[in-house]
ROLO-700830 format. One record per residue (C-alpha): x, y, z. Coordinates in pm, whole numbers, plus 32768, in hexadecimal, padded with zeros to 4 digits. Layout:
N
XYZ...
END
This chain:
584
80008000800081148103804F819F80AF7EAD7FE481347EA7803382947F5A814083207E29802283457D347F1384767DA87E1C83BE7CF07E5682857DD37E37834E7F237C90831D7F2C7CB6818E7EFF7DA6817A802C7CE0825981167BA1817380AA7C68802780F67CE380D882727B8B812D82A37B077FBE82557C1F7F3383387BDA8023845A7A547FD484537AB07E3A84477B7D7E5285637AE37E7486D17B4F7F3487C97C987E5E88B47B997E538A097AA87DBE88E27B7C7CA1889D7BE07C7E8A0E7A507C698A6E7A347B2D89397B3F7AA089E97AB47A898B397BBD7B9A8BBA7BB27CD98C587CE37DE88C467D037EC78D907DE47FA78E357DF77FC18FBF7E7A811490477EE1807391967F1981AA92597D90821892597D2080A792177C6980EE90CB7C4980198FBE7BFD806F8E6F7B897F7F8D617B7A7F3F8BFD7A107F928B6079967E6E8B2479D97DDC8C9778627D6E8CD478897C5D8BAB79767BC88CB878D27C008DE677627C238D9176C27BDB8EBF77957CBB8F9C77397E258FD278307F408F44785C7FDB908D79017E7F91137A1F7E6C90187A5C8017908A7B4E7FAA91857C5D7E9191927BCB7E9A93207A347E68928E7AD27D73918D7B7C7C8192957A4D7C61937A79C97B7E92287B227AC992287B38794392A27BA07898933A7CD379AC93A97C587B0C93997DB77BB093C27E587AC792A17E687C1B91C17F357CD692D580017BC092FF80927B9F91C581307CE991B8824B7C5D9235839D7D459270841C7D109129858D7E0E906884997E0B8F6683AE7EA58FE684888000900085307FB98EBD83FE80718DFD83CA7EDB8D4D82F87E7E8E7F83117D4D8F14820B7C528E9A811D7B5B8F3980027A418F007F0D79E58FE17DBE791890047CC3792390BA7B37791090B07A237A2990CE78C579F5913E77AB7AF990FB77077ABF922776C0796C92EA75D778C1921A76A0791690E377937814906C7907783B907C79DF78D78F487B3C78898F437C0C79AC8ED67D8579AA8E5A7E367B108E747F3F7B4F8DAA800E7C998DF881317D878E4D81367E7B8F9682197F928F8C82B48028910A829F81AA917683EE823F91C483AC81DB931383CE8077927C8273801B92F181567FAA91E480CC80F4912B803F805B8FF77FBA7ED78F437F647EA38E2C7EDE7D5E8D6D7DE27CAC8CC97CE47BA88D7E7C3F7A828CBD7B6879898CFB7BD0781B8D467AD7773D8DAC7B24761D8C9C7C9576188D337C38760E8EAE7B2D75028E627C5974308DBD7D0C748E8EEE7C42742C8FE47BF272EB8F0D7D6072888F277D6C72C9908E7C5A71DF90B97CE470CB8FCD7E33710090C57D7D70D191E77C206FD7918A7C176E6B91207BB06E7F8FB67AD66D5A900579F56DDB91197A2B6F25914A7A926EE292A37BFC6F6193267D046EBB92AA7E006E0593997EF26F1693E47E057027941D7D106F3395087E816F2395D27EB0706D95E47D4A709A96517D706F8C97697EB6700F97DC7E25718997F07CDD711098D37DA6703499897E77717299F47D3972179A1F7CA570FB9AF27DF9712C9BDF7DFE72979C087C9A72CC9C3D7C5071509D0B7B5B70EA9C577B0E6F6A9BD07B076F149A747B286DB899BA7BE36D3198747B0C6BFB97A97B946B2A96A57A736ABF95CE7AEA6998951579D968EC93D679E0675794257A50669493187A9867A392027B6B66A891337A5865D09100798066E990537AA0670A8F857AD465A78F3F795565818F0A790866C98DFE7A15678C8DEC7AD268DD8E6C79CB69C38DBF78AB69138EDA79B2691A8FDE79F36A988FCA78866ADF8FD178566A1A90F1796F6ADA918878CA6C3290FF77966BBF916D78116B5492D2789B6CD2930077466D5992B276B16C8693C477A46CE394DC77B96E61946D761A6E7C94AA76836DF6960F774F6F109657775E703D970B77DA714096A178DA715F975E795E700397237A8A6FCB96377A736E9895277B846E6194307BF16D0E93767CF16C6894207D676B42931A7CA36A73922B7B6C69FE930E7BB66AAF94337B056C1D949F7B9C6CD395AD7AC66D9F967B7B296EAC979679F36EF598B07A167006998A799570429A9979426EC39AC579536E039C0679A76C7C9BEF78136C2A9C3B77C26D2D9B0A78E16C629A3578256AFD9A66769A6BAD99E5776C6C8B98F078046B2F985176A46A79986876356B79979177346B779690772F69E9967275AE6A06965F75A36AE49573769C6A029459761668BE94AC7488691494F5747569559352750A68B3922875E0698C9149757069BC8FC4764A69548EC2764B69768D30769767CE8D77757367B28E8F753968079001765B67AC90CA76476749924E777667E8932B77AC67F7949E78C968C4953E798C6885966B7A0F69D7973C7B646A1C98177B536B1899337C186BD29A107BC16CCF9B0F7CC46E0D9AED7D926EBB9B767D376DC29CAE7DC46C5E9BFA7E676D339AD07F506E869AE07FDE6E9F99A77F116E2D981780076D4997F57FCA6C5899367E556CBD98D87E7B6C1297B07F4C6AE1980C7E436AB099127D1E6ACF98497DC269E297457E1C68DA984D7CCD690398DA7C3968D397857CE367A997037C9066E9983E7B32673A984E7B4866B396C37BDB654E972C7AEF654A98357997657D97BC797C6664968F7869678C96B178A767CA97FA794468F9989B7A6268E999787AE269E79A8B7C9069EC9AD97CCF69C59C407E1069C59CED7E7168009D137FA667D19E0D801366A69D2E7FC567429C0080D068249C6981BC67439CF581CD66879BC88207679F9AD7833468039BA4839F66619B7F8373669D9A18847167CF9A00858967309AE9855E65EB9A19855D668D98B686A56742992E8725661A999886E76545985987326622978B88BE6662986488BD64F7985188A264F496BC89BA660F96C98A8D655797AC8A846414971189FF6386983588C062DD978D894B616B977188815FF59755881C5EBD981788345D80976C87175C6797AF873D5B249708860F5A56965D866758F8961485BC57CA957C848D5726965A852055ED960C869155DE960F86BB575496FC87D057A8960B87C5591C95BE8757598B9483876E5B1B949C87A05C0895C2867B5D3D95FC86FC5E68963186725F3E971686D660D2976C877E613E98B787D36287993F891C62BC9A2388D263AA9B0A89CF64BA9B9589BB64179D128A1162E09C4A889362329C66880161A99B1286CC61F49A9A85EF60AD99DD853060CC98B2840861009962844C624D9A1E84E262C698D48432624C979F82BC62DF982D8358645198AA84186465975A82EA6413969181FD64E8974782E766019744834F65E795D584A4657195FB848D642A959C8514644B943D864E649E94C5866B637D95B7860462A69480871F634993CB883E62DA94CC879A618494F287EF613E9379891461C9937D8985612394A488F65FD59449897A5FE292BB8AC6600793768AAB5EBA94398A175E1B92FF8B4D5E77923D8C515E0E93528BCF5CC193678B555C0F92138AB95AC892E089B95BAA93A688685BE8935387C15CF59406864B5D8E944D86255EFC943484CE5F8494CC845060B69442832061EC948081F2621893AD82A4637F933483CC62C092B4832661FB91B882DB634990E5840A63FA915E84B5644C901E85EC649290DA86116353916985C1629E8FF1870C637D8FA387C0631E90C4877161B3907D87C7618D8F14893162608F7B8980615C906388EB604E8FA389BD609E8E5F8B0E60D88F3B8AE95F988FD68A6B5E858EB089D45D688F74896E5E0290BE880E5E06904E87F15C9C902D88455C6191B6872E5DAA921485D95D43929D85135E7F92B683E35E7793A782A75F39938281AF5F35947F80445E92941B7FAA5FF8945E806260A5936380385F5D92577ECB5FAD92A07EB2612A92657F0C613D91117F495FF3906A7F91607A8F2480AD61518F9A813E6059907481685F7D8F6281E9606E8E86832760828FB283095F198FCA838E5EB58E32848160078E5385245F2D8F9F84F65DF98EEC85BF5E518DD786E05E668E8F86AA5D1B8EEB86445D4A9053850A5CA6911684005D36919A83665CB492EB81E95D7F938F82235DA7951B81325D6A960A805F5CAE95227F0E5C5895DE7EDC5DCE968E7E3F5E4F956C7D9B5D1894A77E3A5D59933D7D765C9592467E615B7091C47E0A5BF6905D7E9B5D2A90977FD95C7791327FF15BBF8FD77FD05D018F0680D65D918FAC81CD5C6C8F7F820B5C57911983475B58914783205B2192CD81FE5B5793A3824E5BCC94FB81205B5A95EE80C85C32971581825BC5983680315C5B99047F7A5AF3987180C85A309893811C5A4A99F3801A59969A9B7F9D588B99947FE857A69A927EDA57FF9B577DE258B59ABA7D0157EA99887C9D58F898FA7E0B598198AD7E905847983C7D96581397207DBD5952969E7F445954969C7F2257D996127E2E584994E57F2D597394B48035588594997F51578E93837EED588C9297804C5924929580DC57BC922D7FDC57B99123803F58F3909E81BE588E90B0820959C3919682DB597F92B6827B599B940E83285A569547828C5A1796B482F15B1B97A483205B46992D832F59B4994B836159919AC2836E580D9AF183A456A49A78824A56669A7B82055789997783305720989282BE55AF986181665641981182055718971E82E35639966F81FA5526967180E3561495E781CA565894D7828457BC952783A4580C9465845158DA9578846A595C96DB84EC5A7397B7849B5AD09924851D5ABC9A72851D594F9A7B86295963994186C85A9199C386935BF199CB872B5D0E990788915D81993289BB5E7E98E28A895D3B98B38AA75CE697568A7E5B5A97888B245B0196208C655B8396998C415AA097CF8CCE594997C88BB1585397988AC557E498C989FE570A9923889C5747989E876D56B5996686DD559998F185B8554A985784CC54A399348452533398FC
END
């Protein structure tokens, strides 16, 4: 256009195309007002504030002589009224002549039945030569879209996406704030674990999509319980937690009635059918049992998994249990101790001998694990084995038994030797790695290895078992069930899993002298075994009288006190003995 302005003739086409721009374009407060934003300048020293024209587009439902004054203007401001004097921080800026800027939110409210707009300010204040605020200036805009997203994030951070309910952390941090509460001010509260009964099954049965509307469903019910000052959040998979103030240990028992009422009394809807739930409930009365979330919780849980085992549905109140307590502190000194013991090298083997019912000569040794003390004592098997698997340490002991008894196995290639083992073991993959180390570094160790498996875990999962049974077997090593009898495996499922040796309950053995009812069964034990070519074991034979029974009813072996019990002594390195005779 300026080329335009050289020729006179040009100069009324240019002025018509300025004019048709000018009219086009609105005025800047305009576009600020189609924008949702409002320009202003704030005189600070007399408090005025003076605002672009088109200000009520912003704030239409708040009267002109409100937004006057930055002092008429804050009384609308949540949920911090002073958040606009605060941000005039002391700034170099500010004296510089640049100004210093700032941003702030915050939300404005007409009046209180008017709903909240959020507001970000954008702006520069400039300081008197006194260095104190004299002058802002900015621009304010509606946000509402943005602090929804907010405040949907926030929620997302601190909700179960499932049921709405608090997530884990934040239900902590909620327990752990009343329970401080409860202290300071001595009041009573209570923490519940609301666990759903047999959740796996649902999922089993029709699938996770069912089993997270039960769940949603089962946070609906408890929520209508509520008060409103109560607390629910979700604590794990099927468990709620819940946080009652201001409830006494009688209130926690009616409180509980009601929530177990309310999941069981009514089946839940599904898209795959009605589905029938019960719940079972921990409690524990705080601060009086519980000072701190974390022993809230532990209690809670403890309380909950026993009232589970015990009679599902039911609600169950912590109380303080002298042996309870006694035996927890047995449980640390003993963990500490076994697990020295592994450090130290101090976890070493007994050596009990099973020979042949007929002849008594000894056809492998069972090893069983000891634990030297410090004083010099030794532990047996059974003040070790039970601690170590209830505590969780029984992978390790299982570990150094291997270890200890792949050793023995290697140092002497005439001995053939029994190695017990825990349920865990059989799907530890660790041990599988251990074992096929040792296995490979020492060819032929495998085929003198008897590994015994207790009936209970043969029964549990016989598919599994036998999958650990041709893994063992392909090293060439047997496989022998303990304490065959206690839980009455089916004789099939002893012939899918290709059992070797059968080792019958020495609680049926002992007294087959004497008691009829004993004697047949350990006799038919013995009968179908022989049919099935699987070796049989009889333990804890005490007498004479038992072994001719034994041998005569066709067992393959023996061990028990009356063949000797188990020792540190490693009898294959002891010149030979006499061996008891068989009788008749």
């Amino acid at each position: 256009m300026s080329g335009l302005s050289w020729w006179p003739e040009n100069q009324s086409i240019l002025s018509r195309i300025e004019a048709i721009v000018n009219e086009s374009l609105p005025p800047a407060d305009r576009i600020l007002a189609s924008l949702g934003q409002a320009a202003f300048v704030w005189d600070i020293a007399t408090d005025r504030m003076i605002w672009s024209e088109h200000v009520a587009a912003v704030f239409p439902d708040i009267p002109p002589e409100r937004l006057a004054t930055a002092a008429e203007f804050s009384n609308l401001i949540e949920p911090q009224r002073a958040v606009r004097s605060d941000a005039l921080v002391p700034s170099p800026a500010a004296q510089s002549g640049e100004g210093a800027p700032y941003r702030i939110e915050y939300g404005v409210r007409a009046n209180t039945s008017a709903q909240v707009q959020w507001i970000e300010e954008t702006g520069c204040w400039f300081a008197g030569p006194d260095g104190r605020p004299l002058r802002a200036q900015g621009i304010v805009r509606i946000n509402n879209e943005r602090h929804a997203r907010d405040e949907q994030l926030v929620k997302l951070s601190q909700n179960d996406p499932l049921t709405g309910e608090l997530n884990r952390t934040h239900l902590i941090a909620s327990l752990a704030e009343i329970i401080e509460e409860a202290v300071r001010f001595r009041t009573n509260c209570a923490f519940m674990l609301i666990g759903i009964d047999h959740l796996a099954r649902i999922n089993d049965a029709f699938g996770f999509d069912v089993a997270d509307a039960v769940i949603s469903e089962v946070a609906g019910r408890i929520r209508t319980r509520l008060r409103g000052c109560d607390v629910l959040g979700r604590f794990s998979g099927n468990k709620f937690g819940l946080v009652l103030k201001n409830c006494t240990v009688d209130d926690m028992s009616v409180a509980a009635e009601r929530f177990l009422a309310a999941i069981r009394d009514e089946v839940v809807p599904t898209r795959s059918g009605p589905v029938s739930i019960t719940a079972s409930i921990g409690g524990v009365a705080v601060p009086r049992y519980a000072r701190s979330a974390d022993e809230a919780i532990n209690r809670a849980q403890e309380t909950l998994e026993a009232c589970k085992s015990r009679r599902a549905g039911s609600f169950a109140l912590w109380r303080p249990n002298v042996e309870r307590e006694a035996q927890r502190r047995v449980n640390i000194r003993v963990t500490d101790e076994i697990v020295t013991a592994l450090n130290e090298r101090r976890i070493t083997m007994a050596f009990e001998p099973v020979v042949g019912a007929k002849a008594r000569d000894a056809a492998f040794y069972e090893c069983l694990v000891r634990m030297e003390q410090d004083d010099g004592q030794v532990l047996l098997a059974p003040d070790i084995v039970p601690v170590a698997e209830r505590l969780g340490l029984i992978r390790l002991v299982d570990h150094r038994v291997l270890e200890l008894v792949v050793a023995e196995l290697a140092a002497s290639p005439a001995t053939q030797l029994s190695l017990n083992i825990s349920p865990d073991t059989t799907m530890d993959p660790d041990w599988w790695t251990s074992i096929e180390t040792l296995m490979h570094a020492h060819p032929g160790v495998g085929e003198r290895l008897i590994v015994e498996i207790t009936e209970t875990v043969a029964i549990q999962d016989v598919d599994d078992v036998r999958g650990f049974v041709t893994r063992l077997k392909n090293f060439g090593s047997r496989i022998a069930i303990d304490d065959f009898g206690a839980g009455y495996t089916s004789f099939r499922n002893l012939r899918k899993l290709g059992v070797d040796i059968v080792k019958i309950d020495g609680a049926f053995v002992q007294n087959i002298a004497r008691i009829p009812d004993d004697r047949a069964f350990v006799q038919t034990l013995i009968d179908l075994a022989r049919r099935l070519d699987i070796k049989t074991v009889a333990e804890w034979v005490q007498d004479e009288e038992a072994a001719t029974m034994l041998r005569d009813w066709g067992c393959d072996y023996i061990q028990g006190r009356l063949i000797g019990l188990a020792s540190s002594q490693r009898p294959w390195q002891q010149p030979a003995t006499t061996v008891l005779p068989a009788a008749g």
